[in-house]
Biopython code that builds the backbone (N, CA, C, O; Angstrom):
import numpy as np
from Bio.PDB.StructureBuilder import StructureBuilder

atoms = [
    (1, "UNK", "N", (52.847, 175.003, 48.784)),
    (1, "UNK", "CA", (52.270, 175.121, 47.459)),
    (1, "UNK", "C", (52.259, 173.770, 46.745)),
    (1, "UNK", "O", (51.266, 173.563, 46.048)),
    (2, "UNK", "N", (53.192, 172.815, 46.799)),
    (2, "UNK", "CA", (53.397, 171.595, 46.497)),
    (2, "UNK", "C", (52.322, 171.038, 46.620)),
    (2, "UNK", "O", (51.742, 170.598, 45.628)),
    (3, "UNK", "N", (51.691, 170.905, 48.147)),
    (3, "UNK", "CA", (51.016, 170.227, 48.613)),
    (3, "UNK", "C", (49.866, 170.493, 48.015)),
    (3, "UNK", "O", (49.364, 169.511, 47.468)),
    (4, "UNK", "N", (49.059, 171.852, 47.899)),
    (4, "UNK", "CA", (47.857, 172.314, 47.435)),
    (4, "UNK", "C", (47.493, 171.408, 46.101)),
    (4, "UNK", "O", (46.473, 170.763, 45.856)),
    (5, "UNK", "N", (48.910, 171.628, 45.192)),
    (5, "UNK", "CA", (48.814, 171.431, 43.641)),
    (5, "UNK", "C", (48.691, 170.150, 43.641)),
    (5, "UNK", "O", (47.869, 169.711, 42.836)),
    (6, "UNK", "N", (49.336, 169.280, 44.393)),
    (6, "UNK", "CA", (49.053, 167.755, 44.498)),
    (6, "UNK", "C", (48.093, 167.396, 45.129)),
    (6, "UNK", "O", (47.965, 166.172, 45.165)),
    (7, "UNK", "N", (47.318, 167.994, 45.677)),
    (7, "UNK", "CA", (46.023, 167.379, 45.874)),
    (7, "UNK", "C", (45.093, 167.593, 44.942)),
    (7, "UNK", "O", (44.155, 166.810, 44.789)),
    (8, "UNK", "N", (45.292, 168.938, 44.045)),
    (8, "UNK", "CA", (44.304, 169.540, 42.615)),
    (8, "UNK", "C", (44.543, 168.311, 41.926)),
    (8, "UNK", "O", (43.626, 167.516, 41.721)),
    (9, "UNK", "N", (45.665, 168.115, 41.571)),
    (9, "UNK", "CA", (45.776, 166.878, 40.853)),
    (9, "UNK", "C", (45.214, 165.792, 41.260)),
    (9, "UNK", "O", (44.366, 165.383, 40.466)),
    (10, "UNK", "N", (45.359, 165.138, 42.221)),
    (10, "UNK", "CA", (44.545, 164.226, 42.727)),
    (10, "UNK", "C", (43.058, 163.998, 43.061)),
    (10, "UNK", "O", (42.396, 163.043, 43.467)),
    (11, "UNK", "N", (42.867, 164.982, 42.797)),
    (11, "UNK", "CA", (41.086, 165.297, 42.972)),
    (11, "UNK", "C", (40.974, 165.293, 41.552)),
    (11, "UNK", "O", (40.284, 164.378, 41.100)),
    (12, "UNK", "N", (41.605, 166.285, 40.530)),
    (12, "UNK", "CA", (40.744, 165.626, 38.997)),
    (12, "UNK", "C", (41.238, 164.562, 38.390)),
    (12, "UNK", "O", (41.016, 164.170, 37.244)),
    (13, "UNK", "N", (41.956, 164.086, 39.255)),
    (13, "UNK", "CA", (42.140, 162.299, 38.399)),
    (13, "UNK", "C", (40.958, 161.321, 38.630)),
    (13, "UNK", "O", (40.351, 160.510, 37.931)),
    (14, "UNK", "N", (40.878, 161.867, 40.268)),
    (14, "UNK", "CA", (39.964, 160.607, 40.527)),
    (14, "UNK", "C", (38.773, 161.033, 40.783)),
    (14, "UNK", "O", (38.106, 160.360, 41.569)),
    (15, "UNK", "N", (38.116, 162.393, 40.130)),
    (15, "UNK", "CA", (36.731, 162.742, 39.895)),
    (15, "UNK", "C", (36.267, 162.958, 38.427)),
    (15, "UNK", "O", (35.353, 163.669, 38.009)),
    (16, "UNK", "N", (37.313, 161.995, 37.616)),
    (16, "UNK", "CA", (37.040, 162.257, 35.783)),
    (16, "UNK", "C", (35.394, 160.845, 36.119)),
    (16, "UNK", "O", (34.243, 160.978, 35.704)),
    (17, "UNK", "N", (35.979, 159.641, 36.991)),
    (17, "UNK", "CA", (35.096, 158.865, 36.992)),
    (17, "UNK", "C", (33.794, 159.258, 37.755)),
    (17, "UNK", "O", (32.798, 158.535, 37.763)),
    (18, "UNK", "N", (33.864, 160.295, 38.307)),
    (18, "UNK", "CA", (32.067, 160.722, 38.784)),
    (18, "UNK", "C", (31.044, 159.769, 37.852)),
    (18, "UNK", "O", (31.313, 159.347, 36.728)),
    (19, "UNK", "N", (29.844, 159.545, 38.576)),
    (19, "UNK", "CA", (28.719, 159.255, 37.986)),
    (19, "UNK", "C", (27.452, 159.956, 37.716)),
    (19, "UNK", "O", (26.388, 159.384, 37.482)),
    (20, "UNK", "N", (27.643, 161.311, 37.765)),
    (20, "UNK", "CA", (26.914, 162.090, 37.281)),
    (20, "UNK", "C", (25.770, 162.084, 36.429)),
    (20, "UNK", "O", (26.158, 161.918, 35.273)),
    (21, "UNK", "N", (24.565, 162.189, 36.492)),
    (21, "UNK", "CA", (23.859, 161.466, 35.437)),
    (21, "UNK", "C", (22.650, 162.982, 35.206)),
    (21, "UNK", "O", (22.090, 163.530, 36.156)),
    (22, "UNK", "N", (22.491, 163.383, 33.789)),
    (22, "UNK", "CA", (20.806, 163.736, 33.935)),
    (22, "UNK", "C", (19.524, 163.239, 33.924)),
    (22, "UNK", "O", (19.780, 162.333, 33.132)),
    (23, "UNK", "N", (18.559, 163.117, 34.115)),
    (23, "UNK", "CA", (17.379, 163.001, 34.175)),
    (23, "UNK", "C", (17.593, 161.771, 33.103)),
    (23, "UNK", "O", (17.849, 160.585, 33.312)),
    (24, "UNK", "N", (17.357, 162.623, 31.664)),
    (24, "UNK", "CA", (17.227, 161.559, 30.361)),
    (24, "UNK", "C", (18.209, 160.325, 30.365)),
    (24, "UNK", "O", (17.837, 159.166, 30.181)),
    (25, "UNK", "N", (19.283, 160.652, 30.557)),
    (25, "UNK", "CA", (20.663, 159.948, 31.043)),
    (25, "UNK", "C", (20.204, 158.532, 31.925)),
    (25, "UNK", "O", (20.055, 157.353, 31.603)),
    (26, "UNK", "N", (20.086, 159.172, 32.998)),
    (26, "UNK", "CA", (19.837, 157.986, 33.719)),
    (26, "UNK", "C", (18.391, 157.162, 33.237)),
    (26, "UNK", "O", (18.898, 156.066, 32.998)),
    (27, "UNK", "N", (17.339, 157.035, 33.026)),
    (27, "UNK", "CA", (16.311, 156.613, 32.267)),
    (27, "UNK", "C", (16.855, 155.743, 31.147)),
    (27, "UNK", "O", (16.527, 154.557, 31.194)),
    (28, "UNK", "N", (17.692, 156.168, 30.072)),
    (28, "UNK", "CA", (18.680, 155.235, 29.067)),
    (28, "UNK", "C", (19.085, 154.289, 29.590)),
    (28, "UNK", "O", (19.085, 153.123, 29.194)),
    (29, "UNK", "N", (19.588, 154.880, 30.842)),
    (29, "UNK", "CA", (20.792, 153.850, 31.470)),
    (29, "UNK", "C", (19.992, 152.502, 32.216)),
    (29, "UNK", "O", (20.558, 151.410, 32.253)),
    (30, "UNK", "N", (18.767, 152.683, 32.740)),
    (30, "UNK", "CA", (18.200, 152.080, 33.388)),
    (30, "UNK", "C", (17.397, 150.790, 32.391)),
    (30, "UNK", "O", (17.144, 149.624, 32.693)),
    (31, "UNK", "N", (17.164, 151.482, 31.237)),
    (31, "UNK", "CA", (16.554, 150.636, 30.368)),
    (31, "UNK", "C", (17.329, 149.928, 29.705)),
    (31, "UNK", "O", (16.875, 149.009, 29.024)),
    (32, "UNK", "N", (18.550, 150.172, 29.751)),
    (32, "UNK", "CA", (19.441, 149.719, 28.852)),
    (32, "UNK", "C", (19.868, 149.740, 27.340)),
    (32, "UNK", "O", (20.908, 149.352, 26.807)),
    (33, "UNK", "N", (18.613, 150.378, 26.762)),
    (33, "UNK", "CA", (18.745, 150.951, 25.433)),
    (33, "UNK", "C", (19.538, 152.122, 24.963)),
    (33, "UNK", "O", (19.469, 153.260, 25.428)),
    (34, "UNK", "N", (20.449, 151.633, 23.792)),
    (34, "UNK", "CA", (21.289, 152.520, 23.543)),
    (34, "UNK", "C", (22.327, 152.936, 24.978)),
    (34, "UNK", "O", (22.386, 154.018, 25.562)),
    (35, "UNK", "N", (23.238, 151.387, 25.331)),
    (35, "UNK", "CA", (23.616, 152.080, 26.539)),
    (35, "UNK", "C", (25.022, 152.612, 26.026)),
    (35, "UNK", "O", (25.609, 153.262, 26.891)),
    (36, "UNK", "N", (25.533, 152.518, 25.117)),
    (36, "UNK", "CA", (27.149, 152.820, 24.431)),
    (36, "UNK", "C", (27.235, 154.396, 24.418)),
    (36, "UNK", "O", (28.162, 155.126, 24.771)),
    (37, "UNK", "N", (25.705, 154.771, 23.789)),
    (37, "UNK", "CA", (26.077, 156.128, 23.660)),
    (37, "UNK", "C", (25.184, 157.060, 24.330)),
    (37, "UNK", "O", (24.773, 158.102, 23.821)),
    (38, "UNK", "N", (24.899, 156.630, 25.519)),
    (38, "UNK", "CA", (23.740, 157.381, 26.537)),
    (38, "UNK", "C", (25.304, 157.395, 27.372)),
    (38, "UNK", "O", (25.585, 158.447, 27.946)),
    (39, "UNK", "N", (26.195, 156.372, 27.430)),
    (39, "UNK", "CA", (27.343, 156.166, 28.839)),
    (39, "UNK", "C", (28.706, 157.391, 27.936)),
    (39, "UNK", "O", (29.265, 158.163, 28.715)),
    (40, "UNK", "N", (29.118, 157.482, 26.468)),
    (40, "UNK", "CA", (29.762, 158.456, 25.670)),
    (40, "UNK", "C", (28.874, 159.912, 26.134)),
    (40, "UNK", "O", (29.678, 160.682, 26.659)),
    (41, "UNK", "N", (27.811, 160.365, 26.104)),
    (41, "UNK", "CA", (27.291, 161.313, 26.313)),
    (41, "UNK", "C", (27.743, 162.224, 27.720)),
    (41, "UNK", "O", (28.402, 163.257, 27.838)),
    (42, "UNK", "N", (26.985, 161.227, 28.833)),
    (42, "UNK", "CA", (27.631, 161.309, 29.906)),
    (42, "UNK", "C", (28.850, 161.855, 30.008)),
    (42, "UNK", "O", (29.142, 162.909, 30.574)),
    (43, "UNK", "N", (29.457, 161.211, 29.522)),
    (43, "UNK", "CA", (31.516, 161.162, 29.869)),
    (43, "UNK", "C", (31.497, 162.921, 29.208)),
    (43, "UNK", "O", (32.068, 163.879, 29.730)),
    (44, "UNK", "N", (30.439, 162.937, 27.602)),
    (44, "UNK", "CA", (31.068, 164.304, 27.347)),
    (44, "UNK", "C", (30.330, 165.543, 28.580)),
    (44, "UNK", "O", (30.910, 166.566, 28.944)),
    (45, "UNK", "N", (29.255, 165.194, 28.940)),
    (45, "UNK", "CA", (28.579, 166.255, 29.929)),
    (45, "UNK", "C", (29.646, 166.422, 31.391)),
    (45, "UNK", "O", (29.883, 167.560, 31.798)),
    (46, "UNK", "N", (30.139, 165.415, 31.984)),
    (46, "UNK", "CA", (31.041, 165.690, 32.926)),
    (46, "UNK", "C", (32.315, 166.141, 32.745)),
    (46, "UNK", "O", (32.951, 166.462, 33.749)),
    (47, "UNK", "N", (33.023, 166.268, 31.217)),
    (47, "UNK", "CA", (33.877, 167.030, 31.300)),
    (47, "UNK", "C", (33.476, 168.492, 30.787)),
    (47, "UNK", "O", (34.197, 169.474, 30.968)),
    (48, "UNK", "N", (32.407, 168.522, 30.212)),
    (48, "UNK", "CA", (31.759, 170.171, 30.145)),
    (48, "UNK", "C", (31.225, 170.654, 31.314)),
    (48, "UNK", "O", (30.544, 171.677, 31.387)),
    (49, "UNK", "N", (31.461, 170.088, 32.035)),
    (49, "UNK", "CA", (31.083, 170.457, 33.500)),
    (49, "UNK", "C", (32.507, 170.724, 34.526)),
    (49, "UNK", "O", (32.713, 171.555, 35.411)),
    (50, "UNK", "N", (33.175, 169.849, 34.080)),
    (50, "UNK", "CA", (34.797, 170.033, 34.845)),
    (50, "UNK", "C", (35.579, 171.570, 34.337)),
    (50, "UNK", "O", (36.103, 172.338, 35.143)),
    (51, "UNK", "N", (35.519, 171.806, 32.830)),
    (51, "UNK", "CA", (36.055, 172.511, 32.386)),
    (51, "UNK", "C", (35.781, 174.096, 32.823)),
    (51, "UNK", "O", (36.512, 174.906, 32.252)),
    (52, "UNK", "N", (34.860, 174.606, 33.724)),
    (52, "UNK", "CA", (34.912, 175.988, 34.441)),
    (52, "UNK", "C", (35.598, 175.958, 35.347)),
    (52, "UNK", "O", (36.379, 176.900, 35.483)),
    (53, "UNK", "N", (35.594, 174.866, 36.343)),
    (53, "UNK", "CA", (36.281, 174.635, 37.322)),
    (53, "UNK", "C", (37.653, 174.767, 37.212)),
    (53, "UNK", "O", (38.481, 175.222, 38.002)),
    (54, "UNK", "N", (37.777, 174.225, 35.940)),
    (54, "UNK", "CA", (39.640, 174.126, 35.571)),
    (54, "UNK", "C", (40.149, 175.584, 35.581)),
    (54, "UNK", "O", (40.910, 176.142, 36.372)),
    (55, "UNK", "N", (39.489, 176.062, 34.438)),
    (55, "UNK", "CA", (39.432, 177.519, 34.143)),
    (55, "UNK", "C", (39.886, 178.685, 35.038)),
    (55, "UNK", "O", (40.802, 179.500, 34.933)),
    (56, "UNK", "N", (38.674, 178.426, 36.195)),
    (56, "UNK", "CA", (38.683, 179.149, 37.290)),
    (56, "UNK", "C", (39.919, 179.075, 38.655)),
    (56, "UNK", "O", (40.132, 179.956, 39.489)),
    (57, "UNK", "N", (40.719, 177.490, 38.506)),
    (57, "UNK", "CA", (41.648, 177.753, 39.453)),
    (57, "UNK", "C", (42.985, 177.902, 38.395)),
    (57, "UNK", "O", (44.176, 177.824, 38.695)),
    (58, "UNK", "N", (42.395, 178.136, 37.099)),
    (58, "UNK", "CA", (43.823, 178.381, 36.438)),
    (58, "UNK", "C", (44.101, 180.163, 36.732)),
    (58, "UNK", "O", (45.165, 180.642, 37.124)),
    (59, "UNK", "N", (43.109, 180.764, 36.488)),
    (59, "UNK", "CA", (43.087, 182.405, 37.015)),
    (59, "UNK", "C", (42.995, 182.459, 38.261)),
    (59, "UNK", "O", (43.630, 183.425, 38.684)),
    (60, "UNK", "N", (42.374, 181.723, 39.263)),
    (60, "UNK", "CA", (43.346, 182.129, 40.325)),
    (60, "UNK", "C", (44.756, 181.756, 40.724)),
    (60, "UNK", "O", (45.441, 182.320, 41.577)),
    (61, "UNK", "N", (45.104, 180.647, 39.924)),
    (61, "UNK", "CA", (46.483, 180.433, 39.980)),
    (61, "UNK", "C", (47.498, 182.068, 39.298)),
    (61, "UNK", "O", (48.457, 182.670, 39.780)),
    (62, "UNK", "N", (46.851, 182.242, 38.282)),
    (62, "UNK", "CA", (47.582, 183.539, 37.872)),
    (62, "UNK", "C", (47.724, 185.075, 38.644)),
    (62, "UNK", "O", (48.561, 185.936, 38.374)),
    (63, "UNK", "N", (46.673, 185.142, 39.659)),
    (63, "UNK", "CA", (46.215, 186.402, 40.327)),
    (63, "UNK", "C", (47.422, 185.670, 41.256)),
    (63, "UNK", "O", (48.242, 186.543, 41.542)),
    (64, "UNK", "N", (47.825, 184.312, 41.847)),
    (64, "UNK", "CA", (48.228, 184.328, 43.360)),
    (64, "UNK", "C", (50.150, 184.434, 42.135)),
    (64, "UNK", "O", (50.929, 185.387, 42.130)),
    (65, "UNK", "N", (50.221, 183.760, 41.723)),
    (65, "UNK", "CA", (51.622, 184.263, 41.358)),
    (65, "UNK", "C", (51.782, 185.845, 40.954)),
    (65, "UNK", "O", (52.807, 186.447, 41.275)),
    (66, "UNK", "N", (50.936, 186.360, 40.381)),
    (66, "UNK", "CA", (51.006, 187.663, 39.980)),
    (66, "UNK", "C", (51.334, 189.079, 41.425)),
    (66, "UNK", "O", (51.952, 190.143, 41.391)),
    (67, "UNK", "N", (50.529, 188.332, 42.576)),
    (67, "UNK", "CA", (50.736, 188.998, 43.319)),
    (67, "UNK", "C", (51.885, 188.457, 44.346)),
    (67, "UNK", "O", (52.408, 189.240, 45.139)),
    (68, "UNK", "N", (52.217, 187.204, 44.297)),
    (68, "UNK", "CA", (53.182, 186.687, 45.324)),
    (68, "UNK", "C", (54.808, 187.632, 44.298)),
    (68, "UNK", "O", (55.891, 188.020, 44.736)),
    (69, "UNK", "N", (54.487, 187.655, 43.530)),
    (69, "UNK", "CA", (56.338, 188.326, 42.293)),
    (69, "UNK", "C", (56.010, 189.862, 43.000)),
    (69, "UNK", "O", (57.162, 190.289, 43.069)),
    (70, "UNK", "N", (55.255, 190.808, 43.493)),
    (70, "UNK", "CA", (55.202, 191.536, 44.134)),
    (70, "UNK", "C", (55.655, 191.823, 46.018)),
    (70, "UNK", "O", (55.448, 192.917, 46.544)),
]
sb = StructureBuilder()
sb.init_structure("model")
sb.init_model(0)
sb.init_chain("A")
sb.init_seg("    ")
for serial, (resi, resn, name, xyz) in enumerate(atoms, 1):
    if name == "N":
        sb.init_residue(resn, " ", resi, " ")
    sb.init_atom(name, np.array(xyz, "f"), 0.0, 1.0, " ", f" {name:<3s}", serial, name[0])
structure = sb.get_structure()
């Protein structure tokens, strides 16, 4: 179990820096206009994107203890 959880951890440390981009996003980025807050935008779209994921192994974290106390 150690092992599992330390790799969860290690995967969202070092996938906060993804480069993820949308359509409009990248176009900003390319032109260089307004790049401060086309690159802030970004950062907020990839963690609204991380945050189901979190969610989802936090309830299955709860279903596997719930049933391992059984």
């Amino acid at each position: 179990m150690k092992k599992i959880l330390f790799t969860i951890i290690l995967f969202l440390i070092f996938s906060a820096e993804s480069y993820s981009q949308c359509s409009m996003l990248s176009a900003i980025m390319e032109s260089e206009q307004a790049y401060d807050s086309a690159k802030s935008l970004n950062n907020g779209i990839v963690y609204l994107m991380a945050l189901p994921y979190i969610m989802v192994l936090v309830i299955i974290w709860i279903i596997y203890n719930t049933n391992k106390a059984k």
